[in-house]
C-alpha positions as CSV (number, residue, x, y, z in Angstrom):
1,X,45.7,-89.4,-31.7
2,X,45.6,-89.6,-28.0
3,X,43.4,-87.1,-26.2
4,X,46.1,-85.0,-25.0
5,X,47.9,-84.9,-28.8
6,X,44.2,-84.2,-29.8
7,X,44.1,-81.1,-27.5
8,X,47.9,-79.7,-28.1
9,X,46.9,-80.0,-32.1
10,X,43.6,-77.8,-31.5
11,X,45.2,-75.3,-29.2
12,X,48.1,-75.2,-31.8
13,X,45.8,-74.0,-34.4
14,X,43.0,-71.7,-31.4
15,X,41.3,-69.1,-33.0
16,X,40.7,-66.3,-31.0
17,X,37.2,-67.8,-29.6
18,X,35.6,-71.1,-29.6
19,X,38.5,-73.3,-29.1
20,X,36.8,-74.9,-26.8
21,X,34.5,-76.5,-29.5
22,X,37.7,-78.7,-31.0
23,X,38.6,-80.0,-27.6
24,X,38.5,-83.5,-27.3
25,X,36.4,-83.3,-24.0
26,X,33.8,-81.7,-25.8
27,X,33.4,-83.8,-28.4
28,X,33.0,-86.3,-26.2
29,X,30.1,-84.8,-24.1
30,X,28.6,-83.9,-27.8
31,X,28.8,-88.3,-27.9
32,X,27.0,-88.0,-24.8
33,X,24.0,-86.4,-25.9
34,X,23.7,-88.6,-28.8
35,X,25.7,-86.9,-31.7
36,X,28.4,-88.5,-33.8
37,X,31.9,-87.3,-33.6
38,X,34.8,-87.6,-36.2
39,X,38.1,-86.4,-36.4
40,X,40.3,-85.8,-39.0
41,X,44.2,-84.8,-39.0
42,X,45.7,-83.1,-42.6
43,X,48.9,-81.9,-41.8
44,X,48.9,-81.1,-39.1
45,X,45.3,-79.4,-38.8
46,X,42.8,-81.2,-36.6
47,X,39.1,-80.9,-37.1
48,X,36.2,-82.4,-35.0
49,X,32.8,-82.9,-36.9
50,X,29.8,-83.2,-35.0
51,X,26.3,-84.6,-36.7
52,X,22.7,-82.7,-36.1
53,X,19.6,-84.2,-36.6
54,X,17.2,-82.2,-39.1
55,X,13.9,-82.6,-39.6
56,X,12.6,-85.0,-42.4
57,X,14.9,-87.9,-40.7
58,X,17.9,-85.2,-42.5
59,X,21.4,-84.6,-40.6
60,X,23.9,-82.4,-41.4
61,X,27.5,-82.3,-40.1
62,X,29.2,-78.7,-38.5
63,X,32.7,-78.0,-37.5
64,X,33.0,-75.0,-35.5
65,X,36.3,-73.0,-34.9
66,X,38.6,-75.5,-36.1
67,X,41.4,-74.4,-38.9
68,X,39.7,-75.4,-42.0
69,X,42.0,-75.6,-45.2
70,X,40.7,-76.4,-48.8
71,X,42.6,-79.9,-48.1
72,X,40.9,-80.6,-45.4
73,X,37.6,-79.7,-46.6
74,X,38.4,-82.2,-49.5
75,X,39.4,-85.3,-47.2
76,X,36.1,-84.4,-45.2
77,X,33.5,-84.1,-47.8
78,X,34.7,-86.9,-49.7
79,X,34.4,-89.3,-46.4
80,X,30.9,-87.6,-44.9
81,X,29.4,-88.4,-48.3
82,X,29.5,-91.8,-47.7
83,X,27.2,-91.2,-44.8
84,X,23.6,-90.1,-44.5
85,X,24.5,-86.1,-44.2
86,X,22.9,-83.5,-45.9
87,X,25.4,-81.0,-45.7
88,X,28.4,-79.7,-44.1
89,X,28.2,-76.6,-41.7
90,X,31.2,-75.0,-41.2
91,X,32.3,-71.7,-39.1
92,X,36.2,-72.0,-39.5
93,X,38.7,-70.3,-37.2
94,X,39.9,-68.2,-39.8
95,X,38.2,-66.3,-42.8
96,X,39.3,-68.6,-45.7
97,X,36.4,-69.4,-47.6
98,X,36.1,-73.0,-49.0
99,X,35.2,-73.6,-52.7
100,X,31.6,-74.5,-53.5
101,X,30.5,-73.2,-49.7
102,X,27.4,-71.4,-49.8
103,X,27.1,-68.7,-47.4
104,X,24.5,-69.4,-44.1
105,X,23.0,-68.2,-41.0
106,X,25.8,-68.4,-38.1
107,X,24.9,-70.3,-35.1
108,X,27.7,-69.3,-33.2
109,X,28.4,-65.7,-31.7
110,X,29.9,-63.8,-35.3
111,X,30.7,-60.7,-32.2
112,X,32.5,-61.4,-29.2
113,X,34.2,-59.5,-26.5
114,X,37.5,-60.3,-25.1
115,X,38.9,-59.0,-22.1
116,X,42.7,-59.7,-20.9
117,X,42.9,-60.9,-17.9
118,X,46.9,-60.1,-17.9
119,X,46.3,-57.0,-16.4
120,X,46.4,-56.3,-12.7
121,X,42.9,-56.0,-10.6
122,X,43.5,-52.7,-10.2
123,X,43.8,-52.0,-14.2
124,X,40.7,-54.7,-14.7
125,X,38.2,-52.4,-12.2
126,X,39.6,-49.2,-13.7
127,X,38.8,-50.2,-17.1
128,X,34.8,-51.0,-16.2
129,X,32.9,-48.5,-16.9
130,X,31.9,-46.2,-13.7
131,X,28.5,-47.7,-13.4
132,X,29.7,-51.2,-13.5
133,X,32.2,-50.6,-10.9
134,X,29.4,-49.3,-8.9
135,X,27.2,-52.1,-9.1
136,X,30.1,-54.3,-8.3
137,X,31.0,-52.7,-5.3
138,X,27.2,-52.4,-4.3
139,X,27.0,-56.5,-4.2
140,X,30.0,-56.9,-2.4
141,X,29.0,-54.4,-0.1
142,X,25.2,-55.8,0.8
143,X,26.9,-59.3,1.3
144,X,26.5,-61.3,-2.2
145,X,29.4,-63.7,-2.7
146,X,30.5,-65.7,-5.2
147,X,31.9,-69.6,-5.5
148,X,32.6,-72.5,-7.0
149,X,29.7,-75.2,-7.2
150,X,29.1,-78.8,-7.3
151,X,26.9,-81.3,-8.6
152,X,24.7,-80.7,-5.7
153,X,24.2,-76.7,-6.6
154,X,22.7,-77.7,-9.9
155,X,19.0,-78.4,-9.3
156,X,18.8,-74.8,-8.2
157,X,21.0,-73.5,-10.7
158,X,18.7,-75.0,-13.4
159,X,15.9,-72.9,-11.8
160,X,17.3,-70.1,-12.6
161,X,17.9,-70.7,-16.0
162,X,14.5,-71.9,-16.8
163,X,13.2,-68.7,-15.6
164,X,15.3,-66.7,-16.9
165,X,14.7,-68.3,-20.7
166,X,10.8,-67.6,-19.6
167,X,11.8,-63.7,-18.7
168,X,13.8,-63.5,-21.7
169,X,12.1,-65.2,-24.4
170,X,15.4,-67.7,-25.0
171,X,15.1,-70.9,-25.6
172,X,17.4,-73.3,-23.7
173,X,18.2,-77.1,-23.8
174,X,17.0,-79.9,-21.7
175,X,18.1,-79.4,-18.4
176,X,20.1,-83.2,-19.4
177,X,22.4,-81.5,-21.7
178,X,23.7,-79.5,-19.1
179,X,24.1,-81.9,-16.6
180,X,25.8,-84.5,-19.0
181,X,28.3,-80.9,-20.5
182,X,29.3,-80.2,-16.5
183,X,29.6,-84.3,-15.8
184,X,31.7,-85.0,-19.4
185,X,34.0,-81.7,-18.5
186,X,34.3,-82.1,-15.3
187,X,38.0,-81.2,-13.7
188,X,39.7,-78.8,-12.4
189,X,40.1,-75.3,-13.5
190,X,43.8,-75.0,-13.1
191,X,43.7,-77.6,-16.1
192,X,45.0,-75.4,-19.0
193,X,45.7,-78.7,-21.6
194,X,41.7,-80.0,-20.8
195,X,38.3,-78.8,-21.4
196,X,36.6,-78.0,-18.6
197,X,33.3,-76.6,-16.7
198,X,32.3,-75.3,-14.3
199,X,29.4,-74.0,-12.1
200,X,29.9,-70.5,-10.9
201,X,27.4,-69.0,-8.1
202,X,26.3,-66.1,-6.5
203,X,24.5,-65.7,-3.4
204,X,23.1,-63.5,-1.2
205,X,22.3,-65.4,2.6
206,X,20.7,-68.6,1.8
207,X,19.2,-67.1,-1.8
208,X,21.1,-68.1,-5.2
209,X,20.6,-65.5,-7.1
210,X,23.1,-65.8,-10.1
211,X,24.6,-68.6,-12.3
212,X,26.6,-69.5,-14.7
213,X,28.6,-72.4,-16.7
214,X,32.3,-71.2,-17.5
215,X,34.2,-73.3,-19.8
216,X,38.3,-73.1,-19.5
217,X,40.3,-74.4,-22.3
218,X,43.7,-73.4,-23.0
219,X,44.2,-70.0,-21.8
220,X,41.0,-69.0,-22.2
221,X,37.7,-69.0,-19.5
222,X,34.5,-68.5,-21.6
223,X,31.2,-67.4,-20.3
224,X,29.2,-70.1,-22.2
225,X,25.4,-69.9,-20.6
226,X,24.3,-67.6,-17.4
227,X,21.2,-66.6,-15.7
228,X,19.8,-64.3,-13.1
229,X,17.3,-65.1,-10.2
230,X,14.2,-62.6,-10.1
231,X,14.8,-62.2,-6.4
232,X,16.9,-59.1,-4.8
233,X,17.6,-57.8,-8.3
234,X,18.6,-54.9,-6.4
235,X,21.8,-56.1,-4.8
236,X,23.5,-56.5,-9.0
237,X,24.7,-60.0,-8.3
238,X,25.1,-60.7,-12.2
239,X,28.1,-58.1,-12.2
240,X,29.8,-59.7,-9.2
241,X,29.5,-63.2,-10.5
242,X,31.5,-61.9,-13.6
243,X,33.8,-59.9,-11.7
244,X,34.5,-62.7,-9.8
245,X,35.0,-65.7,-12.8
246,X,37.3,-63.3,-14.2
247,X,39.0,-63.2,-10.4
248,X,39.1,-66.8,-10.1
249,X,39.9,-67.9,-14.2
250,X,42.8,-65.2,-13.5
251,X,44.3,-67.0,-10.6
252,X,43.5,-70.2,-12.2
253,X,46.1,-69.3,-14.9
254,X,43.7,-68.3,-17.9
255,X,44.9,-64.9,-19.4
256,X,41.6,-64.2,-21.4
257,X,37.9,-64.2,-20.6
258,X,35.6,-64.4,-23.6
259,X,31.5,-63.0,-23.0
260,X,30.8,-65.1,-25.5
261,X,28.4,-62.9,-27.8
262,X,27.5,-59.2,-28.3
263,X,25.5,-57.6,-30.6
264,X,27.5,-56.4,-34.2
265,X,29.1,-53.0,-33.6
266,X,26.4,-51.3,-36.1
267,X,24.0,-53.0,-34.4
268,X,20.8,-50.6,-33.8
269,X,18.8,-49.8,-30.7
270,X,16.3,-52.6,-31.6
271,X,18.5,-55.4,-31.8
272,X,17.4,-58.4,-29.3
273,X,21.2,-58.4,-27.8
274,X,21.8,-54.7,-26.9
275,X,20.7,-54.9,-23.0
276,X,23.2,-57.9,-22.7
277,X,25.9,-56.2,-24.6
278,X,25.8,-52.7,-22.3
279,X,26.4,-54.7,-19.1
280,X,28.8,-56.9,-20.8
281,X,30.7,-54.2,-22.7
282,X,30.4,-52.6,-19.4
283,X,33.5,-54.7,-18.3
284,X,35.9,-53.2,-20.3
285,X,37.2,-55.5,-23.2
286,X,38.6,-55.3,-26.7
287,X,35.3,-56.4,-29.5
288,X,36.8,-59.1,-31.8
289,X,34.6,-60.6,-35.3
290,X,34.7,-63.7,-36.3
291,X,33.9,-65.4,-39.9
292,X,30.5,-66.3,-40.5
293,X,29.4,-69.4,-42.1
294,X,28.9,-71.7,-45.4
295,X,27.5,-74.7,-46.1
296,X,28.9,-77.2,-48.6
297,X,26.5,-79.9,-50.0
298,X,27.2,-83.5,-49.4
299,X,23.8,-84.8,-51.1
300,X,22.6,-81.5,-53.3
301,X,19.1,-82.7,-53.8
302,X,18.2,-83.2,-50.6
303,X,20.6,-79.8,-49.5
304,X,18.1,-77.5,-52.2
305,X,14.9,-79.0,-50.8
306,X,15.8,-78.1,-47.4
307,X,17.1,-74.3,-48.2
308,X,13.9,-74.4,-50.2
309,X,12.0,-75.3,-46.7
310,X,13.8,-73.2,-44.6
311,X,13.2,-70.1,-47.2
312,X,9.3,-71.1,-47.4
313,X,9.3,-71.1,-43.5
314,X,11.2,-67.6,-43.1
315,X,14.4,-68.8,-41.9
């Protein structure tokens, strides 16, 4: 299949988050960073698989978000067996369990929040919640704007980042991942039928004090990674950096913008995502879950010895 049949087959079958991760784009930035990538076609139903290195000289192989049918899963194993892999992580687009999957630890979002960017900009700010709003209006008001970047903004983009993951206590990739995910998805936003990404900044004078990466793909604009400078906390540039992606994905044609993670809705006070899910949910939104994930062994010896690590080491 040509990239553009690749993209119309994923988009055909786009769960409600994460279709992004079948686009043909990405799986070639995932080539870029040293992974394999396969693709398979069962009726219809498209599925990228991406290799991970484990430790021991180990890989296993993961499809995310892609419409995975018992057929499918079949067609897959039986090739990926004839390779090195371990196992086969899936997180499907849809809740259909696959036989002889053994349920695992997620490593995507399992909690997202989606907010419809249909609406007008009037029904968008009305929705926020009253201190959101505020804080919006109070960037805007002390001068903090919000664009577009290039190549060029990275460098001090990737500050941000790195000291944010320090304030945080996130880890983060190399700073080469990013740069080789905004060079492989690089086009323009208007783009519905292409993956791509882009650098979103905000600034106050000649300070950046906000960034983000935001992935478009299909109809949906996803806030995939994001940072906040130490400087001028005060002036709330985070909230006008969203309220401005969701601006400019809007008038680029997307008619959803995905936060990409929040905490379970029974999450308690303690959990490690509520202060990012109160300014996120803070947007207004509707919560959406998402199926969590198995793992099917391709070599089962190898598979119990490393559940049997991972158990001894906590994970």
């Amino acid at each position: 299949m040509s990239p553009q049949e690749w993209n119309r087959a994923a988009l055909a079958h786009a769960p409600v988050s994460g279709a992004f991760l079948q686009s043909w784009q990405w799986g070639e930035f995932q080539r870029n960073v040293g992974r394999e990538v396969r693709r398979y076609e069962q009726g219809g139903v498209a599925a990228q698989v991406v290799s991970r290195p484990l430790p021991g000289g180990l890989t296993e192989w993961d499809v995310f978000r892609a419409p995975f049918t018992q057929a499918l899963a079949e067609r897959l194993i039986g090739d990926l067996k004839k390779t090195n892999g371990t196992f086969l992580h899936v997180e499907a687009a849809a809740s259909a369990g696959v036989a002889g999957g053994t349920a695992a630890a997620a490593r995507l979002p399992e909690h997202t929040l989606l907010l419809d960017l249909t609406q007008s900009e009037e029904a968008l700010l009305a929705a926020m919640h009253h201190k959101t709003r505020y804080n919006l209006r109070l960037a805007q008001k002390h001068g903090v704007t919000v664009r577009i970047g290039g190549a060029g903004d990275w460098p001090a983009v990737w500050q941000i980042f790195a000291a944010t993951a320090k304030r945080d206590g996130f880890s983060l990739h190399p700073e080469g991942y990013y740069q080789k995910m905004l060079t492989a998805l690089a086009g323009p936003l208007e783009d519905a039928q292409t993956c791509t990404a882009h650098l979103v900044i905000a600034e106050h004078e000649d300070d950046l004090l906000a960034g983000m990466i935001l992935i478009r793909f299909g109809d949906t604009a996803t806030y995939l990674h994001g940072a906040s400078a130490d400087l001028k906390r005060n002036l709330m540039a985070p909230y006008l950096l969203h309220g401005e992606a969701m601006r400019i994905a809007k008038l680029a044609g997307c008619t959803r913008y995905d936060f990409w993670g929040v905490a379970p809705p029974d999450a308690p006070a303690s959990h490690r995502w509520t202060g990012i899910t109160r300014f996120k949910t803070g947007f207004g939104g509707q919560r959406v879950s998402l199926p969590g994930a198995q793992e099917l062994p391709l070599r089962p010896f190898w598979y119990t010895l490393y559940r049997l690590a991972n158990r001894l080491r906590g994970k």
